[in-house]
C-alpha positions as CSV (number, residue, x, y, z in Angstrom):
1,X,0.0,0.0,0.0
2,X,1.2,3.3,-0.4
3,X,3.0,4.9,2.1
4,X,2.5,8.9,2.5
5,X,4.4,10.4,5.0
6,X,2.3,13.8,6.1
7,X,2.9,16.6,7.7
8,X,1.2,17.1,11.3
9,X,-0.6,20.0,9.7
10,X,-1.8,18.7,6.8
11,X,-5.3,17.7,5.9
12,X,-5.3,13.7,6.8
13,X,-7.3,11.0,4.9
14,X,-10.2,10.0,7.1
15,X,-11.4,6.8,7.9
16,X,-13.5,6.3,4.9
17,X,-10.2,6.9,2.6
18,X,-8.6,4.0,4.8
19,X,-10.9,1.5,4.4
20,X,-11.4,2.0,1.0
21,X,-7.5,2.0,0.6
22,X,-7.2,-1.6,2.6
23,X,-10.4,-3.0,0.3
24,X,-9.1,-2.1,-2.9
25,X,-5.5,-3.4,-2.0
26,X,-6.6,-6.5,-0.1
27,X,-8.2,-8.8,-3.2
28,X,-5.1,-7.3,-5.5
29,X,-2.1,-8.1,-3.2
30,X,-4.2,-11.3,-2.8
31,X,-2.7,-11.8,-6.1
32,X,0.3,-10.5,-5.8
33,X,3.1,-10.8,-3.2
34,X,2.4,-7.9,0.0
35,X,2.6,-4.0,0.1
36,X,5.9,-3.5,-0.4
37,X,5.2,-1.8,-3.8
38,X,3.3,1.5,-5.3
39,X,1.3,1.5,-8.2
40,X,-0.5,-1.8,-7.2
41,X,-3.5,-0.9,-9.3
42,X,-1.2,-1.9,-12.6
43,X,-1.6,-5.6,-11.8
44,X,-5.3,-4.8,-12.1
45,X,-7.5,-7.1,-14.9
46,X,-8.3,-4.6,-17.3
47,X,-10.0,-6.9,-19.6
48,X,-13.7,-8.6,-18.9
49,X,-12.7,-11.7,-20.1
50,X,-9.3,-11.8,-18.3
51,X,-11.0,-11.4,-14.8
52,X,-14.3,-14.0,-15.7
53,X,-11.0,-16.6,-16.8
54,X,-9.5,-15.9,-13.3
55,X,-7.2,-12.8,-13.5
56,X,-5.5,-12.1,-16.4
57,X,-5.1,-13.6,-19.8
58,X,-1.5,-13.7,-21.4
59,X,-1.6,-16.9,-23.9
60,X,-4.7,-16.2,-26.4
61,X,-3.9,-13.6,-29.5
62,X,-5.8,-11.9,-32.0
63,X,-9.2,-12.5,-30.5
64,X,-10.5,-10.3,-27.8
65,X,-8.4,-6.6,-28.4
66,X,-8.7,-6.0,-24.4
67,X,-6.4,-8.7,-23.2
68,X,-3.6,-6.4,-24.9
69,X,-3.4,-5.0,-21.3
70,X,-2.4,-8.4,-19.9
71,X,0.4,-9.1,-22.5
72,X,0.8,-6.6,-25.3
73,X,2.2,-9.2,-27.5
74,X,-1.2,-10.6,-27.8
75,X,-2.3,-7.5,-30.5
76,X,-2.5,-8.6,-34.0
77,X,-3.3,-7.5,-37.6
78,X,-6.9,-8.2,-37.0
79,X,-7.6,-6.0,-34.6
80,X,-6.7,-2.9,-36.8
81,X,-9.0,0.1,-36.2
82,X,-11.1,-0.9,-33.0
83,X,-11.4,0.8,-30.4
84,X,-11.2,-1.1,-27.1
85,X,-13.3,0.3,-23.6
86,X,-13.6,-1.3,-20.3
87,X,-15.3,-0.7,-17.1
88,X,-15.5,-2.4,-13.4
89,X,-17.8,-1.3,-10.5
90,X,-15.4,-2.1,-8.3
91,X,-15.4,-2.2,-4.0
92,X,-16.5,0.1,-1.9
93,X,-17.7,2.2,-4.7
94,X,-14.4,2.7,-6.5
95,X,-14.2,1.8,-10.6
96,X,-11.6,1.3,-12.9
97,X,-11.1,1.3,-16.5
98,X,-9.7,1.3,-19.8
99,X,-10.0,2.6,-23.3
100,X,-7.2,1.4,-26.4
101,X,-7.4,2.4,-30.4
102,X,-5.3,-0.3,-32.0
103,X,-4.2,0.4,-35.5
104,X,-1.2,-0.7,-37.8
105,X,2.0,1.0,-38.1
106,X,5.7,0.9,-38.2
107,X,5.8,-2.5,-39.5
108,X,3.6,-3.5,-36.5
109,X,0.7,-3.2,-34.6
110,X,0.4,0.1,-32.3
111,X,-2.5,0.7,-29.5
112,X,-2.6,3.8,-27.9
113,X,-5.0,4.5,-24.7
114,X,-5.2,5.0,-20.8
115,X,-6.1,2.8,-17.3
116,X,-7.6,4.6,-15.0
117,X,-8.8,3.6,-11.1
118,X,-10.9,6.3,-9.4
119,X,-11.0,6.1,-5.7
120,X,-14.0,8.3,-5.5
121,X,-14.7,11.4,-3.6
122,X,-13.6,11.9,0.7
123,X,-14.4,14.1,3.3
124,X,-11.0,15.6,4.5
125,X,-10.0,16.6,8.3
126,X,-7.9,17.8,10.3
127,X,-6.0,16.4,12.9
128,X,-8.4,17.6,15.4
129,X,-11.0,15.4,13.5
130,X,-12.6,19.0,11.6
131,X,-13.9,18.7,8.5
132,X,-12.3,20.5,5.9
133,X,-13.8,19.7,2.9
134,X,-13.9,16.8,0.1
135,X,-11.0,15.5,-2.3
136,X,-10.7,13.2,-4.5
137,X,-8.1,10.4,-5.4
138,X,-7.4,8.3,-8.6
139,X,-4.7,6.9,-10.5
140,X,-3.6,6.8,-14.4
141,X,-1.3,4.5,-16.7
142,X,-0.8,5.4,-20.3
143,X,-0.6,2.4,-22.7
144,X,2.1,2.6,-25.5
145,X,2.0,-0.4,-27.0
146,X,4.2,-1.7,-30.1
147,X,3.6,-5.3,-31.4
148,X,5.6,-7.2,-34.0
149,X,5.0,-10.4,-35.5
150,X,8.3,-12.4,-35.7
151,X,6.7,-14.3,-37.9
152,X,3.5,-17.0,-38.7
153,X,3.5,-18.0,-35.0
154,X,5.3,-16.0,-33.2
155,X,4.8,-12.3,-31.7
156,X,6.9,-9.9,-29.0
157,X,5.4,-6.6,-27.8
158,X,6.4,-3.9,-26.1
159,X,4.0,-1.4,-23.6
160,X,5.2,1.7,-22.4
161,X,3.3,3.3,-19.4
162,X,3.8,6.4,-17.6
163,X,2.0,6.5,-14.6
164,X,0.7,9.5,-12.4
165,X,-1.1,9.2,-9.1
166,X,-3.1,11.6,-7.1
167,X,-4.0,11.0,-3.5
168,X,-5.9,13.8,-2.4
169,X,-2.5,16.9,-2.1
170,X,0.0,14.0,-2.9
171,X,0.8,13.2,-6.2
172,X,3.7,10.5,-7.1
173,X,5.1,10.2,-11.3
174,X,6.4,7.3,-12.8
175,X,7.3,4.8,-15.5
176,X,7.0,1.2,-16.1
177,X,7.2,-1.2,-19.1
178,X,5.6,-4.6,-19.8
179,X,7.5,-6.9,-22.4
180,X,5.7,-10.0,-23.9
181,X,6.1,-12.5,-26.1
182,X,3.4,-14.8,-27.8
183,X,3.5,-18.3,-29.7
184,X,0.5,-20.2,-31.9
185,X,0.9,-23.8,-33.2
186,X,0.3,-23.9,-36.9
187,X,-3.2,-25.3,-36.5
188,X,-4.4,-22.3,-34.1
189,X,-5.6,-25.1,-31.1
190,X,-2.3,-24.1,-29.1
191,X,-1.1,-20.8,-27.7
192,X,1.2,-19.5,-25.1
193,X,2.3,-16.1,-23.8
194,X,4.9,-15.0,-21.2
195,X,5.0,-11.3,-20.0
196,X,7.5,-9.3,-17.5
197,X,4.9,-6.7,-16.0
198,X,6.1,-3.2,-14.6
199,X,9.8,-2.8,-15.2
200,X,10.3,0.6,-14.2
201,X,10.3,3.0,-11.3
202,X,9.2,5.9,-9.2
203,X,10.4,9.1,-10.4
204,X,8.5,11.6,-8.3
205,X,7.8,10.5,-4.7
206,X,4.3,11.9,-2.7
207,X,5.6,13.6,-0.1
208,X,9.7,13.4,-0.7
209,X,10.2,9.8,1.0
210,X,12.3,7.4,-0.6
211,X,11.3,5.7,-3.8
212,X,9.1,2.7,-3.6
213,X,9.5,-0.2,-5.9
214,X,6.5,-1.2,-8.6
215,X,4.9,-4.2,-8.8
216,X,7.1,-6.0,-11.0
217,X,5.3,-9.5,-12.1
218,X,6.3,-12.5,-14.6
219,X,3.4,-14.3,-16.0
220,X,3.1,-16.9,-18.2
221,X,-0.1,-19.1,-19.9
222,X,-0.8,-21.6,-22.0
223,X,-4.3,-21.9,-23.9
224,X,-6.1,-25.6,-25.6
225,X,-8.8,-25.5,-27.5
226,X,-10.2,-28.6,-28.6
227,X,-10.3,-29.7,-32.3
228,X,-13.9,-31.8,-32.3
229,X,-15.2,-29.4,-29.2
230,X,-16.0,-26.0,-28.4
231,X,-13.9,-25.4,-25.4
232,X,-10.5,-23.9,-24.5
233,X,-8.7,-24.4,-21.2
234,X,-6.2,-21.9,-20.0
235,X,-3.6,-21.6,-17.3
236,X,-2.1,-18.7,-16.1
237,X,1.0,-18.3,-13.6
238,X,1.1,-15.4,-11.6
239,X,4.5,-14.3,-9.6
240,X,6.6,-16.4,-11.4
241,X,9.5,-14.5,-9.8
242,X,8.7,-15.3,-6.5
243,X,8.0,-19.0,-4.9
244,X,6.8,-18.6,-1.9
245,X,3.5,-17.4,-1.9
246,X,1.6,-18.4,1.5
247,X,1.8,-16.3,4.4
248,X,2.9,-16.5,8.2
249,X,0.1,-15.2,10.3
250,X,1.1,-13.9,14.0
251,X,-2.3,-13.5,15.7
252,X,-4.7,-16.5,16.6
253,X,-7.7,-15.1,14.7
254,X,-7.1,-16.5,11.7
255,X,-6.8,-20.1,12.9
256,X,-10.2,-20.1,13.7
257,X,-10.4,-19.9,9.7
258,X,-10.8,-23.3,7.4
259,X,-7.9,-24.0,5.6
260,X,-5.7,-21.0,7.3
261,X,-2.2,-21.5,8.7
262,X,0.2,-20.1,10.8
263,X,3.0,-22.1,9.3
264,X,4.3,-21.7,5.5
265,X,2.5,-24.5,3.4
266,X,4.4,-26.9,1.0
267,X,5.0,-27.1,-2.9
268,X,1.7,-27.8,-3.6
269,X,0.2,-24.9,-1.4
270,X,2.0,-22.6,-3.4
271,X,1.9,-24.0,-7.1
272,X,-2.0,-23.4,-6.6
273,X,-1.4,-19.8,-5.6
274,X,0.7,-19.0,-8.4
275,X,-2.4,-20.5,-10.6
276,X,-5.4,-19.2,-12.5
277,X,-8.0,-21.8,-14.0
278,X,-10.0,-20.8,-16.8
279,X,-12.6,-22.4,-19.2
280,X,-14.3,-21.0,-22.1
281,X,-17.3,-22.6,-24.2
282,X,-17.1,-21.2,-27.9
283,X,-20.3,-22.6,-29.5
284,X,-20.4,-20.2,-32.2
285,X,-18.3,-17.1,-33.7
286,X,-21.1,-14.8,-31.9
287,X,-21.5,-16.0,-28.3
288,X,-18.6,-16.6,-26.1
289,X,-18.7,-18.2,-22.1
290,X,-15.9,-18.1,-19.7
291,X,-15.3,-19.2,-16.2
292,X,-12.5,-19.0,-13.7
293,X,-10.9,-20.1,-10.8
294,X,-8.2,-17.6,-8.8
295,X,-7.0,-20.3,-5.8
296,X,-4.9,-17.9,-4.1
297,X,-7.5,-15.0,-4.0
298,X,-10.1,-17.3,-2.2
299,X,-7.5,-18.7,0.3
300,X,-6.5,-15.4,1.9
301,X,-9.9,-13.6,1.3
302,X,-11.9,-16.0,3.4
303,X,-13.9,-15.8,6.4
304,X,-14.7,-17.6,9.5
305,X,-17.6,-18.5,8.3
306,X,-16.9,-20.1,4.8
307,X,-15.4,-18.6,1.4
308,X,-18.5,-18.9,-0.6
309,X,-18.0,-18.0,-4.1
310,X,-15.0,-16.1,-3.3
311,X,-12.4,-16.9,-6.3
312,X,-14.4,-17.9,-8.7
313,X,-15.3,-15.8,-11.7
314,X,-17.7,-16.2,-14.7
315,X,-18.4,-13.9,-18.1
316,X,-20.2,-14.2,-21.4
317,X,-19.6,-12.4,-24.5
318,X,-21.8,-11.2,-27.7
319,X,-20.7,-10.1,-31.3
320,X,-23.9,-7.9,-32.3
321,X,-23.3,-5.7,-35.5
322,X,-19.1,-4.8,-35.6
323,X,-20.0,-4.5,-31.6
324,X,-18.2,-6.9,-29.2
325,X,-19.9,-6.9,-25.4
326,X,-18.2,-8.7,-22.4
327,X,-19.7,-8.7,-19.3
328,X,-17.8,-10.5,-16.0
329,X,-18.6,-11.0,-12.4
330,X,-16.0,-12.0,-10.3
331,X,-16.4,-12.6,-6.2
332,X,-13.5,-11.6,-4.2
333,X,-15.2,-12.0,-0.7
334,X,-18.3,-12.6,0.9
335,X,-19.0,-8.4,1.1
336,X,-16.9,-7.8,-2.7
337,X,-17.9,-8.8,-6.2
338,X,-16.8,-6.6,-9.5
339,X,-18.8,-6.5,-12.6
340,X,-17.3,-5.6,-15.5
341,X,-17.9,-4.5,-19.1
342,X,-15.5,-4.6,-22.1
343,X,-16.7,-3.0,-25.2
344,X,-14.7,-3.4,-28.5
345,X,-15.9,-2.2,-32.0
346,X,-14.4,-0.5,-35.4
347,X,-16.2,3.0,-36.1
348,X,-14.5,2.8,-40.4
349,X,-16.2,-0.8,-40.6
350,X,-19.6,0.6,-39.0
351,X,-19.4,3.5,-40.6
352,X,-19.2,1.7,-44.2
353,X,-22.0,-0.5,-43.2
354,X,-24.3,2.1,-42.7
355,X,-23.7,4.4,-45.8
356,X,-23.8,0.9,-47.8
């Protein structure tokens, strides 16, 4: 989580701001590795059918322009001219989004667009609890994105993203970098995709503490699809560069909890939190349904009494007109579900199908 060290006469965030802080952060370092980095929000699933597969997708190209943000080497030739948009309800009455125009150039395909996460609006006080007013808080990364096809089956891409953030006075600059690569088999069932997530740094610190290291993140997936059946099976590894993913907890409160621990777990604990399950039913070019499984996000965001749904994720998908509509739900706790939309279409194809 981000830490902003403030002066003892500055306007403070007040509890609301906390809370909302530890939410948000809770189901994303779930899937990542603690708060010892800013920026979390760039390990975010941007895409509607990423988060109903489980996460993020890295290993299927060329078919739904919005997992670009997972793995940028996933952009292809087909995709030329749409415009991508995305948007999540997310906890505690926070959102994020996305919006990309893909188009070819430079021997390659370039998408262009931002990520957004709006914290909403606060009521500020002082330290003698007086209110002062409202502010608001949200945080941006621009997507560069440069893909180039090696050749039949094989693509690398490149994402630039400077990233500002704005907690209420405080504002932090940076700059990170996601590098990809993706492979195909020659008859299309097969894929696979690796990406190194947010190489960079901080440039400008909130409040002139010391820099704080991103969120830096391998991945890597592999997608099947069946040749007499319409399904596809993915597998996504999270935190590749970091084994251990379980947790040592101090306090006797979470013992109480099924399946909790206060000792680290084994290999098998932890190849299970590194892992994302996801399933998709394809039964025709115009309907698409996905579901997903996130282990390690239902393991550390369960409750005394039960886990419910919590990890598991489900979406479904339309092609209506040049317009492709995802929609997702995915439960991170018994209190937190996200819905999310992802909207793709080309306006130059529309356009000509009107005027024709």
């Amino acid at each position: 989580m981000h830490r902003i060290n403030t002066p003892a006469s500055a306007t403070t965030m007040n509890k609301k701001v906390l809370i909302a802080l530890f939410v948000l952060y809770s189901p994303v370092l779930a899937a990542q590795v603690g708060g010892d980095n800013t920026y979390e929000f760039l390990n975010l699933s941007w895409s509607a059918g990423g988060s109903a597969l489980g996460g993020v997708i890295v290993s299927i190209p060329g078919e739904d322009p919005s997992f670009i943000t997972g793995n940028p080497a996933l952009a292809t030739e087909k995709m030329h001219g749409l415009i991508s948009l995305g948007y999540a309800s997310y906890l505690a009455g926070m959102g994020f989004g996305s919006a990309n125009y893909i188009f070819e150039g430079m021997g390659g395909t370039i998408a262009t667009g931002l990520n957004w996460l709006n914290y909403g609006t606060f009521t500020g006080a002082d330290n003698a609890g007086n209110i002062t007013g409202s502010f608001r808080a949200a945080e941006y990364a621009l997507n560069l994105i440069y893909t180039r096809k090696i050749d039949s089956i094989f693509n690398i891409g490149f994402n630039l993203k400077p990233v500002l953030s704005q907690l209420e006075s405080y504002t932090s600059f940076g700059v990170a970098a996601d590098i990809g690569a993706s492979v195909t088999s020659r008859n299309s069932l097969l894929s696979a995709g690796i990406v190194f997530r947010n190489i960079g740094f901080q440039a400008v610190t909130y409040a002139g503490e010391e820099r704080e290291k991103l969120p830096f993140e391998i991945l890597a997936g592999v997608s099947g699809k069946l040749a007499h059946a319409p399904f596809r099976f993915s597998l996504t590894l999270r935190n590749l560069q970091k084994y251990d993913l379980t947790h040592s907890y101090d306090t006797t409160a979470f013992s109480a909890i099924p399946g909790s621990t206060s000792e680290k777990d084994g290999f098998a604990e932890n190849l299970f939190r590194h892992a994302l399950f996801g399933v998709e039913c394809l039964p025709h070019q115009s309907v698409w349904f996905g579901a997903g499984y996130n282990y390690q996000r239902r393991s550390e965001l369960r409750v005394e009494s039960g886990s419910a749904a919590a990890g598991f994720s489900w979406g479904f998908g339309v092609n209506i007109s040049g317009f492709r509509l995802v929609f997702s739900r995915a439960t991170y706790h018994l209190a937190g579900i996200s819905n999310q939309f992802s909207l793709a279409f080309n306006p130059a194809s529309i356009y000509r199908r009107i005027t024709d």
